[in-house]
Biotite code that builds the C-alpha atoms (Angstrom):
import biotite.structure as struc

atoms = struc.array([
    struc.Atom([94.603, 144.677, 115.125], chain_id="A", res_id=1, res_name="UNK", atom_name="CA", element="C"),
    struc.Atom([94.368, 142.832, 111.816], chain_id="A", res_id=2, res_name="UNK", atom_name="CA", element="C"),
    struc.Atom([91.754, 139.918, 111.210], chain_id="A", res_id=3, res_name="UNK", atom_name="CA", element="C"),
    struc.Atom([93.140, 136.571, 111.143], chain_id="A", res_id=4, res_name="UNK", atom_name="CA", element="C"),
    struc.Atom([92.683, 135.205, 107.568], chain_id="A", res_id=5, res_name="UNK", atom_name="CA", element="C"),
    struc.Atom([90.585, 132.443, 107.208], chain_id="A", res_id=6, res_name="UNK", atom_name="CA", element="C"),
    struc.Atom([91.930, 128.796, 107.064], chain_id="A", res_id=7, res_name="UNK", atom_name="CA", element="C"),
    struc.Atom([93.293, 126.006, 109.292], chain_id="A", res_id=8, res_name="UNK", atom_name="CA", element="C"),
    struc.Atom([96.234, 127.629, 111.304], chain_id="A", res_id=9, res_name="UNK", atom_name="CA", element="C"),
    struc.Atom([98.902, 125.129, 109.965], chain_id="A", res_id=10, res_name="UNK", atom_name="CA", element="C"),
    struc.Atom([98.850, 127.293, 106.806], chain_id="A", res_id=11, res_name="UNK", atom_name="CA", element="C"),
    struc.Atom([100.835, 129.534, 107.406], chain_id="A", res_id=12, res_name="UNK", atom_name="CA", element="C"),
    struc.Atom([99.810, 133.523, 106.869], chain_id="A", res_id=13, res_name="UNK", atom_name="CA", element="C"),
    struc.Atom([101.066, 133.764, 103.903], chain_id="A", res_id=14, res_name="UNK", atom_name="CA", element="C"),
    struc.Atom([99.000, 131.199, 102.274], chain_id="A", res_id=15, res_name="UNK", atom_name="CA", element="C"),
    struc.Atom([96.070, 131.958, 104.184], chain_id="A", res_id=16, res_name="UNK", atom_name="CA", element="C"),
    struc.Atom([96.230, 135.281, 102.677], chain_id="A", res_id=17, res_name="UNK", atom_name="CA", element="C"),
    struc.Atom([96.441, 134.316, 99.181], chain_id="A", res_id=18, res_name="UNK", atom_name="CA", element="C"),
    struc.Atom([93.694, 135.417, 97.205], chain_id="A", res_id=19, res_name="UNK", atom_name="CA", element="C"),
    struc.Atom([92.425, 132.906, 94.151], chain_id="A", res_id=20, res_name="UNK", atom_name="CA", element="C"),
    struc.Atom([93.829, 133.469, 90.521], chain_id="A", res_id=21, res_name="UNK", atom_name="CA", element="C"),
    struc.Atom([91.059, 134.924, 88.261], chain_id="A", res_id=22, res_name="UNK", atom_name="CA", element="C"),
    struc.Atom([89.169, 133.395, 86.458], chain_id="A", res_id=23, res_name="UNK", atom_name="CA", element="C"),
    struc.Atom([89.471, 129.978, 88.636], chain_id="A", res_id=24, res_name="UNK", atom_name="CA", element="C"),
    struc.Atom([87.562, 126.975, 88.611], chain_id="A", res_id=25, res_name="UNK", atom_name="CA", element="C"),
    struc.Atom([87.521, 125.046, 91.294], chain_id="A", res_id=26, res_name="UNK", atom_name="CA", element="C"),
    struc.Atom([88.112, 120.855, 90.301], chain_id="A", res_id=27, res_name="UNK", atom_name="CA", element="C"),
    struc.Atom([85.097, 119.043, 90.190], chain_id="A", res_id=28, res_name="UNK", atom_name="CA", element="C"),
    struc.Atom([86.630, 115.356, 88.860], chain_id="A", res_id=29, res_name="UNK", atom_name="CA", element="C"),
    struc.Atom([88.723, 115.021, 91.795], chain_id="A", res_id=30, res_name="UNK", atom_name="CA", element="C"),
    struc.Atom([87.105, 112.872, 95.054], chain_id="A", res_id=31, res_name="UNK", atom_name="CA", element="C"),
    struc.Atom([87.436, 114.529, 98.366], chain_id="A", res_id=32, res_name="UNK", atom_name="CA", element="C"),
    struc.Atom([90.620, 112.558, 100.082], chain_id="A", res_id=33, res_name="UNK", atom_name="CA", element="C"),
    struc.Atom([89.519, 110.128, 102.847], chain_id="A", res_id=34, res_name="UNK", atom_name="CA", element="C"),
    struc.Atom([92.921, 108.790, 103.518], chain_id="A", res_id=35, res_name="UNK", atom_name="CA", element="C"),
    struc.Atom([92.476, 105.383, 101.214], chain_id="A", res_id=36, res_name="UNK", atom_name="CA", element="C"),
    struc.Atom([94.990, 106.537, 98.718], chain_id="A", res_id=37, res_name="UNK", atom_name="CA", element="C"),
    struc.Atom([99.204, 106.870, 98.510], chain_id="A", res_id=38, res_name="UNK", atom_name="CA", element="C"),
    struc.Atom([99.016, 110.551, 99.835], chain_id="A", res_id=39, res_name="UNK", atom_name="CA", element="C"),
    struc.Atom([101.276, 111.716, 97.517], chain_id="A", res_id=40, res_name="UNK", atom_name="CA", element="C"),
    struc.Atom([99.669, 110.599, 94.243], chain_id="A", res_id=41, res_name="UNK", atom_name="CA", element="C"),
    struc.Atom([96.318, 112.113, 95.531], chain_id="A", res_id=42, res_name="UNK", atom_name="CA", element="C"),
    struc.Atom([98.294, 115.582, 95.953], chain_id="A", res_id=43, res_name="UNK", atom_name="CA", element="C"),
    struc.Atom([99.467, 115.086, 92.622], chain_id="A", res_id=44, res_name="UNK", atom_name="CA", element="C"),
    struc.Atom([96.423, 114.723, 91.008], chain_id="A", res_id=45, res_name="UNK", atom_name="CA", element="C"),
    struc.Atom([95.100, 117.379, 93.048], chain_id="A", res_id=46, res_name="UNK", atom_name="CA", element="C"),
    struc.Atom([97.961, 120.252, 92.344], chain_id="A", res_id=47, res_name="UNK", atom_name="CA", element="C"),
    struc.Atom([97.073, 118.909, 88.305], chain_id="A", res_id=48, res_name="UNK", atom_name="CA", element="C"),
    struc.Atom([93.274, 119.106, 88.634], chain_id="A", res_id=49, res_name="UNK", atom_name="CA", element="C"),
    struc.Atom([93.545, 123.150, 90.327], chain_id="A", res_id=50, res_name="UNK", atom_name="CA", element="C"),
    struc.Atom([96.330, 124.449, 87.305], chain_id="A", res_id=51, res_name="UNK", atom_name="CA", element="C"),
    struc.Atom([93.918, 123.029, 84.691], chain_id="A", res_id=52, res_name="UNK", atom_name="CA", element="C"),
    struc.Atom([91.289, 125.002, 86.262], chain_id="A", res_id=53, res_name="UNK", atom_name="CA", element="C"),
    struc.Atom([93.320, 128.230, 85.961], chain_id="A", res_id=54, res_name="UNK", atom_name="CA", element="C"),
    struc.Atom([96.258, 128.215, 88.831], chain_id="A", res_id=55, res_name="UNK", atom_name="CA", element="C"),
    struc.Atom([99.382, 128.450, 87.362], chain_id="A", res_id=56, res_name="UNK", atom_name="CA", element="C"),
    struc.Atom([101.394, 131.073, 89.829], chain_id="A", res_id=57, res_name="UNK", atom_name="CA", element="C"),
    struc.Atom([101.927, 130.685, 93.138], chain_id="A", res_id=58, res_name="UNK", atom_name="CA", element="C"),
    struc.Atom([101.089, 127.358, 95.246], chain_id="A", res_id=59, res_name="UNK", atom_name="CA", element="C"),
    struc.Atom([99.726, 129.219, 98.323], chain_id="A", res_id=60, res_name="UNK", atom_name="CA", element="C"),
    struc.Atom([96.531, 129.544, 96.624], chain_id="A", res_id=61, res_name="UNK", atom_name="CA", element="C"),
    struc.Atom([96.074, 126.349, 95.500], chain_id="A", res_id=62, res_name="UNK", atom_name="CA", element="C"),
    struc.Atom([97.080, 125.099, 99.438], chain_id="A", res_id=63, res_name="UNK", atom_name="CA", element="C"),
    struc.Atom([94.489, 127.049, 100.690], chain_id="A", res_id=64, res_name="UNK", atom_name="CA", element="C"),
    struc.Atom([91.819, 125.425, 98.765], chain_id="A", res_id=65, res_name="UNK", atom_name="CA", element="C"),
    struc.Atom([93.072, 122.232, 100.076], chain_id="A", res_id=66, res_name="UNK", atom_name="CA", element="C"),
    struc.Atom([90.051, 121.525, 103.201], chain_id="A", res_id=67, res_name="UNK", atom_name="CA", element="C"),
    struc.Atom([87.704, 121.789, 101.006], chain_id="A", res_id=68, res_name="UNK", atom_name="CA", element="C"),
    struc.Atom([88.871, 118.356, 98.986], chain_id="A", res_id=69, res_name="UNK", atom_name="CA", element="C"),
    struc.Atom([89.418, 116.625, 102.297], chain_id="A", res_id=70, res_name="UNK", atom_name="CA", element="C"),
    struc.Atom([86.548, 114.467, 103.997], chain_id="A", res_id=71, res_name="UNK", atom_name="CA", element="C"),
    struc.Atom([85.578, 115.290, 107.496], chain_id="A", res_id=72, res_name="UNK", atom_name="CA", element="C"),
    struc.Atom([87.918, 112.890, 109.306], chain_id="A", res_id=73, res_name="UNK", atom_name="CA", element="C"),
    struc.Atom([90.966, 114.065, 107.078], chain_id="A", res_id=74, res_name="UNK", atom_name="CA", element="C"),
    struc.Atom([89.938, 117.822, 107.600], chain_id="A", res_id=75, res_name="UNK", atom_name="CA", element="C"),
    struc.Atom([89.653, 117.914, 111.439], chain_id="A", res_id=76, res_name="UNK", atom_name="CA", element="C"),
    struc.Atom([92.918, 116.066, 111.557], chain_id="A", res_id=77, res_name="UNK", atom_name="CA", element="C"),
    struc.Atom([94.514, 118.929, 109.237], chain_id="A", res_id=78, res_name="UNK", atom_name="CA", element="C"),
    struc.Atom([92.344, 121.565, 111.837], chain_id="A", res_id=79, res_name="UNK", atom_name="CA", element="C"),
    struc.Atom([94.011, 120.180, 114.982], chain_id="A", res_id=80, res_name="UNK", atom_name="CA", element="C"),
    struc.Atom([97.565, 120.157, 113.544], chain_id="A", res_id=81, res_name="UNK", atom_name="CA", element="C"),
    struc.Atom([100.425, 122.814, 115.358], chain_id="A", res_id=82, res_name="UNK", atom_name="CA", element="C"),
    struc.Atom([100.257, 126.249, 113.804], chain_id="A", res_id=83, res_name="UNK", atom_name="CA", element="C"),
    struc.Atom([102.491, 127.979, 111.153], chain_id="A", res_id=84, res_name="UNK", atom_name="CA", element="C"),
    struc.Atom([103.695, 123.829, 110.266], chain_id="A", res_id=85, res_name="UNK", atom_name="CA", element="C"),
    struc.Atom([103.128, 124.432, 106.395], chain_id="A", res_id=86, res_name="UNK", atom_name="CA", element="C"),
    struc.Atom([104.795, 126.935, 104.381], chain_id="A", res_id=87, res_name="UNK", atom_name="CA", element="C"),
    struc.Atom([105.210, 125.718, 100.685], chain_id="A", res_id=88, res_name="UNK", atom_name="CA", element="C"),
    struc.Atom([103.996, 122.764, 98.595], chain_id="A", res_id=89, res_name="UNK", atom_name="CA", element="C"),
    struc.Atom([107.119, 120.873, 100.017], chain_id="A", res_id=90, res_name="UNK", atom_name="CA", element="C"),
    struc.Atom([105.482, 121.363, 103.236], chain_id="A", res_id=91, res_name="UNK", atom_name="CA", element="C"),
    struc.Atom([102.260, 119.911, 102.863], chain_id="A", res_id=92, res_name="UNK", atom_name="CA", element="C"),
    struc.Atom([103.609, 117.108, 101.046], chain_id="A", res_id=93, res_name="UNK", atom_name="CA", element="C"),
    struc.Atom([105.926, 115.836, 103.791], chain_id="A", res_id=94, res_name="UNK", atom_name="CA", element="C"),
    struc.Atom([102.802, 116.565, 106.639], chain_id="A", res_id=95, res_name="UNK", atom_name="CA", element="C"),
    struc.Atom([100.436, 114.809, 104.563], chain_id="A", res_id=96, res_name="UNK", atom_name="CA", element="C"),
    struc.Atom([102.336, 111.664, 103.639], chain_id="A", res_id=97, res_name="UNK", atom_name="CA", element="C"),
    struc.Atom([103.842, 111.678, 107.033], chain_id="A", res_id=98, res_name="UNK", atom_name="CA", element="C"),
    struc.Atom([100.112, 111.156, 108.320], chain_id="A", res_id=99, res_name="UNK", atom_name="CA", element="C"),
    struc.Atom([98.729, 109.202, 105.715], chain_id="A", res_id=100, res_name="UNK", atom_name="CA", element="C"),
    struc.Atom([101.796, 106.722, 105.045], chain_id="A", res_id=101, res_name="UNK", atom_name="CA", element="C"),
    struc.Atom([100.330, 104.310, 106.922], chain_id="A", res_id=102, res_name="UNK", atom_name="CA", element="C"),
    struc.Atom([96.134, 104.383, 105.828], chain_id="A", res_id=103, res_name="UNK", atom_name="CA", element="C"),
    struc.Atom([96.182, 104.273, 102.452], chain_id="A", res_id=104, res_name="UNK", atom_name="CA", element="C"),
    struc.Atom([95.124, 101.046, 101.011], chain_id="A", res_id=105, res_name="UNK", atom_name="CA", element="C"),
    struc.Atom([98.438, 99.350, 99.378], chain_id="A", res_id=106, res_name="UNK", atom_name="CA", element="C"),
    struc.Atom([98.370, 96.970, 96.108], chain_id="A", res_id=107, res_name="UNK", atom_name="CA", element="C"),
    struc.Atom([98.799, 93.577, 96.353], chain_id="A", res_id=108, res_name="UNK", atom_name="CA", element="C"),
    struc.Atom([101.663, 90.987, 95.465], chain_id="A", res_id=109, res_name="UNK", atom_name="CA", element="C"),
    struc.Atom([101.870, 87.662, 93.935], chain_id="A", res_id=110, res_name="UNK", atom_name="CA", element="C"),
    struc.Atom([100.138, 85.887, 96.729], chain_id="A", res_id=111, res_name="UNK", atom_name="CA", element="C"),
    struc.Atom([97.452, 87.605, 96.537], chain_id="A", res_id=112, res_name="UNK", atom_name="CA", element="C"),
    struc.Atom([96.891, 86.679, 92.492], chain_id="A", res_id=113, res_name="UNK", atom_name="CA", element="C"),
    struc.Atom([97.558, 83.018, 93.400], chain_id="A", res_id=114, res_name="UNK", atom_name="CA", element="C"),
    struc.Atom([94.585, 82.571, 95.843], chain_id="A", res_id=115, res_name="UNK", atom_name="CA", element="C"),
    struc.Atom([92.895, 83.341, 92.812], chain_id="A", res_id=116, res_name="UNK", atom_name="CA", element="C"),
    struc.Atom([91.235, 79.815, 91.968], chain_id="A", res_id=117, res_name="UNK", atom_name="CA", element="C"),
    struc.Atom([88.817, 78.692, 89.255], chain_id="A", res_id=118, res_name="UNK", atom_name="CA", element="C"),
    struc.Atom([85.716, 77.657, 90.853], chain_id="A", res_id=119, res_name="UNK", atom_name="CA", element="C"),
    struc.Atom([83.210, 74.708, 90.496], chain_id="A", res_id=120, res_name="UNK", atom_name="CA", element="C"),
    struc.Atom([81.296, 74.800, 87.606], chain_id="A", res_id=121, res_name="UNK", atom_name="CA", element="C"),
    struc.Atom([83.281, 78.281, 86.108], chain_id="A", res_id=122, res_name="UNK", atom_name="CA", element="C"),
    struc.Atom([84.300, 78.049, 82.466], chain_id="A", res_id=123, res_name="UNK", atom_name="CA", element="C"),
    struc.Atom([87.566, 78.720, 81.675], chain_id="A", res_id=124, res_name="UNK", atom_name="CA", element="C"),
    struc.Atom([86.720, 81.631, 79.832], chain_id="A", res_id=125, res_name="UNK", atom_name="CA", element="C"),
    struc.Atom([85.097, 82.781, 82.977], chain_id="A", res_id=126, res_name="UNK", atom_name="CA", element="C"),
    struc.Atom([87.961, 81.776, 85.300], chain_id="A", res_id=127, res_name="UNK", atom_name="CA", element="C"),
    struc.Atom([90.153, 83.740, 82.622], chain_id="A", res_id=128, res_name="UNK", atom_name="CA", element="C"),
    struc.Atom([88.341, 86.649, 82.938], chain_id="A", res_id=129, res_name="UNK", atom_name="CA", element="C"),
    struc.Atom([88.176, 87.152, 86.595], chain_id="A", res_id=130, res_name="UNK", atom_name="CA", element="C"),
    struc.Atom([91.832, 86.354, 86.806], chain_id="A", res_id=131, res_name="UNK", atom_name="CA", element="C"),
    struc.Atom([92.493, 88.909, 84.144], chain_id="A", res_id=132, res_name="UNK", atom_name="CA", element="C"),
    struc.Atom([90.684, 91.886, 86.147], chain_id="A", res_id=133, res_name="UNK", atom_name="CA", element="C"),
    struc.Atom([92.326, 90.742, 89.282], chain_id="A", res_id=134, res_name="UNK", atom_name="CA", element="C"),
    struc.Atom([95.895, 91.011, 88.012], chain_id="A", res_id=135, res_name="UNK", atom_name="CA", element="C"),
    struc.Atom([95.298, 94.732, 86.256], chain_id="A", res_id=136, res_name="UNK", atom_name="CA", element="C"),
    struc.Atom([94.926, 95.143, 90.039], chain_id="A", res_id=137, res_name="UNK", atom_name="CA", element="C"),
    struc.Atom([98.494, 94.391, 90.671], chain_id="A", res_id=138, res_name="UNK", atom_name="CA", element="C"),
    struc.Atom([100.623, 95.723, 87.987], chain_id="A", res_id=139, res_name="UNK", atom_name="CA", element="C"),
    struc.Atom([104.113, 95.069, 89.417], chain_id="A", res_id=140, res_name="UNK", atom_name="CA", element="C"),
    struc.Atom([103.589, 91.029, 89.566], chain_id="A", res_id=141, res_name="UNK", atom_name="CA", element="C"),
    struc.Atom([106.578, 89.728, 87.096], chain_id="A", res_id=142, res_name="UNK", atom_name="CA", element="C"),
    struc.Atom([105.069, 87.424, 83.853], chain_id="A", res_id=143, res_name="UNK", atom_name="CA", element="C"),
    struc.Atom([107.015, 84.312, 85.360], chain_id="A", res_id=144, res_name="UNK", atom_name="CA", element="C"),
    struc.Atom([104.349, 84.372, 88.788], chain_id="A", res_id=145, res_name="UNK", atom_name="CA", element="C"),
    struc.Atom([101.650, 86.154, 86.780], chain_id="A", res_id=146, res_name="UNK", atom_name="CA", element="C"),
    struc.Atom([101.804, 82.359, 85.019], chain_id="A", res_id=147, res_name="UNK", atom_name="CA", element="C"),
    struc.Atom([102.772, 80.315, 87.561], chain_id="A", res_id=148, res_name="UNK", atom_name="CA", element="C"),
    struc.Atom([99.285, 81.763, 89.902], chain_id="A", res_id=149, res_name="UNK", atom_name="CA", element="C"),
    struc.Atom([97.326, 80.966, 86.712], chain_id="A", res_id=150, res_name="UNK", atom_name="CA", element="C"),
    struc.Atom([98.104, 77.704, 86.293], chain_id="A", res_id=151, res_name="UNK", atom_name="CA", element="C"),
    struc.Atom([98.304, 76.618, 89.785], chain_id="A", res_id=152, res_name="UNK", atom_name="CA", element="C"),
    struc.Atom([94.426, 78.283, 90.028], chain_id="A", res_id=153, res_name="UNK", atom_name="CA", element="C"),
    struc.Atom([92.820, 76.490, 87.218], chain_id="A", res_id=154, res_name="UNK", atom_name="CA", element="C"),
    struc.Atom([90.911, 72.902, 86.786], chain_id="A", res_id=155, res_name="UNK", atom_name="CA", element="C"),
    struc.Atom([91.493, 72.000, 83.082], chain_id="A", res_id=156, res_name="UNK", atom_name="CA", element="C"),
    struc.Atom([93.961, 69.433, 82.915], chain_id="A", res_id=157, res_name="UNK", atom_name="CA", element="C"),
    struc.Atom([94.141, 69.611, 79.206], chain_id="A", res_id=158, res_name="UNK", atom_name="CA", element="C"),
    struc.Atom([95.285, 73.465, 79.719], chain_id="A", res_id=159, res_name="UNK", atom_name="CA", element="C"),
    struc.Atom([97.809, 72.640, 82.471], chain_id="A", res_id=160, res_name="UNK", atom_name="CA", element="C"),
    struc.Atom([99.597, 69.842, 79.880], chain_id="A", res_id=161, res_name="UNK", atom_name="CA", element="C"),
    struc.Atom([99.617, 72.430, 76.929], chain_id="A", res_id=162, res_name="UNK", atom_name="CA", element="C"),
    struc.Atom([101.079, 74.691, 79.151], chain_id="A", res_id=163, res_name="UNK", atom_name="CA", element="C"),
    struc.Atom([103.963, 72.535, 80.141], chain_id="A", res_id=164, res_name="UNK", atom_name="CA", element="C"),
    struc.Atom([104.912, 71.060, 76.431], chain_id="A", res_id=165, res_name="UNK", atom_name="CA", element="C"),
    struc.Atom([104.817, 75.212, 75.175], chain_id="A", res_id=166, res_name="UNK", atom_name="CA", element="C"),
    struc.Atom([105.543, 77.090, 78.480], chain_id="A", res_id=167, res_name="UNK", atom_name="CA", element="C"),
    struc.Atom([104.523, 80.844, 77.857], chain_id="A", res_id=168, res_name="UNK", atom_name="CA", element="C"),
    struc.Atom([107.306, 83.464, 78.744], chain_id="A", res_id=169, res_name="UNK", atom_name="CA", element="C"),
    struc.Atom([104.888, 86.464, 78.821], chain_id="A", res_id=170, res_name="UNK", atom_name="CA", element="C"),
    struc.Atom([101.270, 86.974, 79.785], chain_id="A", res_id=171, res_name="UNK", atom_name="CA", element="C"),
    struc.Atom([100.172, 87.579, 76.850], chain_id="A", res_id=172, res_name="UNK", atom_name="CA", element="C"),
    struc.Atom([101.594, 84.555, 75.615], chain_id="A", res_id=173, res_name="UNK", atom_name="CA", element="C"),
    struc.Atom([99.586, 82.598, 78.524], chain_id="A", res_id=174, res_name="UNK", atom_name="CA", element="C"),
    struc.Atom([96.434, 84.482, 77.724], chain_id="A", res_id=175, res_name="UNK", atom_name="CA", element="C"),
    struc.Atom([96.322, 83.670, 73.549], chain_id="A", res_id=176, res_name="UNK", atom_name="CA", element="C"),
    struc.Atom([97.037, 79.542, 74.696], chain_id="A", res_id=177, res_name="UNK", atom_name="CA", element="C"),
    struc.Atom([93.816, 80.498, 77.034], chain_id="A", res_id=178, res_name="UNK", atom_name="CA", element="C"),
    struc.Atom([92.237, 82.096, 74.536], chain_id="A", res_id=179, res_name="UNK", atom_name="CA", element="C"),
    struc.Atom([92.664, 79.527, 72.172], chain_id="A", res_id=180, res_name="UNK", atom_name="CA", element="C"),
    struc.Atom([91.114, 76.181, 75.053], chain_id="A", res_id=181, res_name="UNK", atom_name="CA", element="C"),
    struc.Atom([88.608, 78.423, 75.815], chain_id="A", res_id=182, res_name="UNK", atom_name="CA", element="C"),
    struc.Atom([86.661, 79.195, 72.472], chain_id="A", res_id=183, res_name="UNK", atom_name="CA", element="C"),
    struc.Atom([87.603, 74.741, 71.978], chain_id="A", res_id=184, res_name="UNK", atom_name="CA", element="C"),
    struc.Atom([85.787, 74.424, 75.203], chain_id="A", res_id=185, res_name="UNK", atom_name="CA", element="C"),
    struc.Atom([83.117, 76.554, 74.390], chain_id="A", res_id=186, res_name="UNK", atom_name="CA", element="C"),
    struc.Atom([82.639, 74.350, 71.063], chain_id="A", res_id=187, res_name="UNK", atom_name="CA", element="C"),
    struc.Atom([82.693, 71.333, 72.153], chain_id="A", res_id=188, res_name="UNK", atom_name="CA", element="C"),
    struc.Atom([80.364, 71.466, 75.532], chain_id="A", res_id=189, res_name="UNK", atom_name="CA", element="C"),
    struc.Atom([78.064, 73.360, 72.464], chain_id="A", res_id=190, res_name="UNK", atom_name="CA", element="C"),
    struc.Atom([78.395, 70.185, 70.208], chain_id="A", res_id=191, res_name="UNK", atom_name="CA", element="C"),
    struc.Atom([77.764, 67.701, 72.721], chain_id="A", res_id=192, res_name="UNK", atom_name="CA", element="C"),
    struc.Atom([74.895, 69.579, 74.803], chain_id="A", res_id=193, res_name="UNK", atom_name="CA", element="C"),
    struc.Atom([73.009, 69.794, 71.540], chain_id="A", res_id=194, res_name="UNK", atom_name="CA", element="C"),
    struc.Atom([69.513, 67.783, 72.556], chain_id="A", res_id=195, res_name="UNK", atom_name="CA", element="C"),
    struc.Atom([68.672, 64.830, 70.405], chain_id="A", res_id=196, res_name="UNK", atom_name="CA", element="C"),
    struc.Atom([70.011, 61.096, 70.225], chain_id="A", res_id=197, res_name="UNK", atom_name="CA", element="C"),
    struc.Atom([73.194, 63.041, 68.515], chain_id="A", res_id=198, res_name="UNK", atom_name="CA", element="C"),
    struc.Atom([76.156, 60.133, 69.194], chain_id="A", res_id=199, res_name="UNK", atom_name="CA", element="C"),
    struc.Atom([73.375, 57.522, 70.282], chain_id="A", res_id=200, res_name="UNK", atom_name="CA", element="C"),
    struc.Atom([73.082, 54.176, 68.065], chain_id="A", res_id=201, res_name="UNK", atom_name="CA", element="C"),
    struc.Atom([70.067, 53.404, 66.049], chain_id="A", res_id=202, res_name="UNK", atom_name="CA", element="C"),
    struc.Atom([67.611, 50.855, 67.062], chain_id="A", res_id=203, res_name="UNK", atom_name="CA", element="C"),
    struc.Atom([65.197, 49.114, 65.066], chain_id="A", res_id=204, res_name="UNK", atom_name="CA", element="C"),
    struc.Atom([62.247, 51.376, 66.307], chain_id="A", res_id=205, res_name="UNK", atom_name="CA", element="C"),
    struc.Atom([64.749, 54.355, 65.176], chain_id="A", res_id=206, res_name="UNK", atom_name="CA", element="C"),
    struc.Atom([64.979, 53.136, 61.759], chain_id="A", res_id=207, res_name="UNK", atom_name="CA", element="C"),
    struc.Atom([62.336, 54.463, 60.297], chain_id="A", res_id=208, res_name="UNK", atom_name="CA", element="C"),
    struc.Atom([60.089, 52.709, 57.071], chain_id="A", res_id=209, res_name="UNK", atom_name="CA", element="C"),
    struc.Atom([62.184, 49.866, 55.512], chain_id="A", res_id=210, res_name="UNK", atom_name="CA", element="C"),
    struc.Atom([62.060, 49.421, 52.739], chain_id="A", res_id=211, res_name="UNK", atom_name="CA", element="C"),
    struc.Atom([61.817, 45.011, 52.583], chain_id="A", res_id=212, res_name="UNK", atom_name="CA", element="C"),
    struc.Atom([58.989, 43.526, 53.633], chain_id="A", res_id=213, res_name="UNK", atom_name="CA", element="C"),
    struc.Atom([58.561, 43.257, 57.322], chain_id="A", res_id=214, res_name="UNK", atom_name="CA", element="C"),
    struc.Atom([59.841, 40.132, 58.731], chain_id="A", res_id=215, res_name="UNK", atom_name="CA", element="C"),
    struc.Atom([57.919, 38.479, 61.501], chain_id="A", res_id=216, res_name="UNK", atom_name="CA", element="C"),
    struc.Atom([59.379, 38.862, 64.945], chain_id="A", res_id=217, res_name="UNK", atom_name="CA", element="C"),
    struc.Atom([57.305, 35.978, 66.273], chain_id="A", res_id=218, res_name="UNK", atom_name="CA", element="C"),
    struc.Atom([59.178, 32.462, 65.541], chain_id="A", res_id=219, res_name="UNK", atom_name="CA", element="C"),
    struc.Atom([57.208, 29.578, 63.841], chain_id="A", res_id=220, res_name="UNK", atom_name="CA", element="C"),
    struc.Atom([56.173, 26.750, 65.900], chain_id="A", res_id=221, res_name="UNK", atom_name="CA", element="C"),
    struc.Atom([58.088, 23.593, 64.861], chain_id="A", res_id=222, res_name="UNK", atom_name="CA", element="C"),
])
């Protein structure tokens, strides 16, 4: 009787059987899958990352190296699968997204951008900045709410008035008007916070030497 080939039994023979391309290298930039990511991308990446190392042929070799990119929760649930369920790369791709549909961690929407508020005592460079790194999170937000959630999150009136006299069409058209309150911010809190008695009237004690004689500030008697 022949040994069973190694390998969870939802492979089916065939790929279990498959011997690795040589030379192969095995992907080392790729993180084991935990279930936090759209299934399908991660297979993606995956398939990509194992033909740069040297498979180019035949899929069932590059399935059977699949448990050992999976993390321990992902890998018993592959284990405990029905046998002979996974044939072809078509195969694992409908098993795996069929499982992991519903786990991975989805992007957000607009909603999520606008509870993104300036805080008390945040610049607006600041404010700008964290909003910025935010949205890059959620690349399918339209310019029109990608504006609206900016202005509804910050404080600066000023910004919020410039904004409605030249209303920006694109982000990038919201984010040079920012750009530009930002660095006039920046130059005027530096102007004013400058110590000193800058903006403060003189006094006579601030005058320094004069040069008349020194009147008397104690009145004659009469």
């Amino acid at each position: 009787m022949a040994l069973e080939p190694p390998g969870p039994r939802v492979f089916s023979r065939a790929i279990r059987s498959t011997p690795l391309p040589s030379p192969f290298r095995p992907p080392t930039s790729i993180a084991k899958y935990n279930g936090e990511t759209k299934p399908e991308i991660w297979l993606a990446y995956f398939r990509l990352a194992c033909q740069l190392g040297g498979d180019r042929g035949d899929d069932r070799a590059l399935i059977g190296q699949l448990p050992l990119f999976l993390s321990d929760t992902a890998r018993r649930w592959l284990e405990e699968l029905p046998a002979n369920q996974i044939h072809d790369w078509v195969d694992l791709v409908r098993v795996f997204e069929g499982n992991f549909k519903g786990t991975y961690i989805r992007p957000g929407n607009s909603w999520d951008l606008s509870k993104c508020k300036q805080k008390s005592g945040e610049t607006l460079r600041e404010y700008a900045r964290r909003f910025s790194k935010q949205r890059t999170e959620l690349p399918h937000i339209p310019d029109h709410d990608v504006v609206l959630a900016f202005v509804s999150g910050t404080t600066s009136q000023d910004l919020v008035q410039e904004l409605g006299r030249n209303r920006p069409q694109t982000v990038d058209e919201l984010m040079d008007i920012v750009a530009n309150y930002a660095a006039g911010e920046e130059v005027v809190g530096a102007f004013f916070s400058c110590g000193g008695k800058r903006g403060k009237q003189l006094t006579d004690e601030d005058e320094g030497p004069s040069r008349g004689p020194k009147r008397n500030k104690k009145k004659k008697k009469t």
